[in-house]
N, C-alpha and C positions, 0 to 999 in steps of 0.2 A: 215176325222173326221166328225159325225153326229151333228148335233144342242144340240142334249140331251146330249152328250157327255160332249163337252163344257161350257155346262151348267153345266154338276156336277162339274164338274172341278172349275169352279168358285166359286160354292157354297162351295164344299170344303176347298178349298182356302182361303173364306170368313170365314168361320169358325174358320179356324186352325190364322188366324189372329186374330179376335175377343180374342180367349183365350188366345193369348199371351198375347193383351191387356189386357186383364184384370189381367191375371198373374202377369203383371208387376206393374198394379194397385195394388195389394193387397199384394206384395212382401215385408217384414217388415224393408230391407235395403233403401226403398223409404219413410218411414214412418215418418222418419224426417224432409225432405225436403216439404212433402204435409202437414204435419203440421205449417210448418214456413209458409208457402205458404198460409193456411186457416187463417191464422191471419191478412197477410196484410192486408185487410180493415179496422182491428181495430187499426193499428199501425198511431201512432199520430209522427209527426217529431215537 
């Protein structure tokens, strides 16, 4: 296996991760939890 090979491979890899991330970031079943979540700082006990 070459170096540039390897290389894509990672890069690809890198990618196809990245857009899960953020798939999963922008998913509307997560939208409740990152909402309660953006609040704590304002949550007074």
């Amino acid at each position: 296996m070459d170096i540039s090979t390897l290389r894509s491979i990672v890069t690809v890899v890198s990618f196809i991760t990245f857009v899960a991330i953020v798939a999963w970031a922008w998913s509307s079943r997560n939208a409740a939890s990152f909402d309660e979540a953006a609040q704590l700082p304002f949550k007074q006990d």
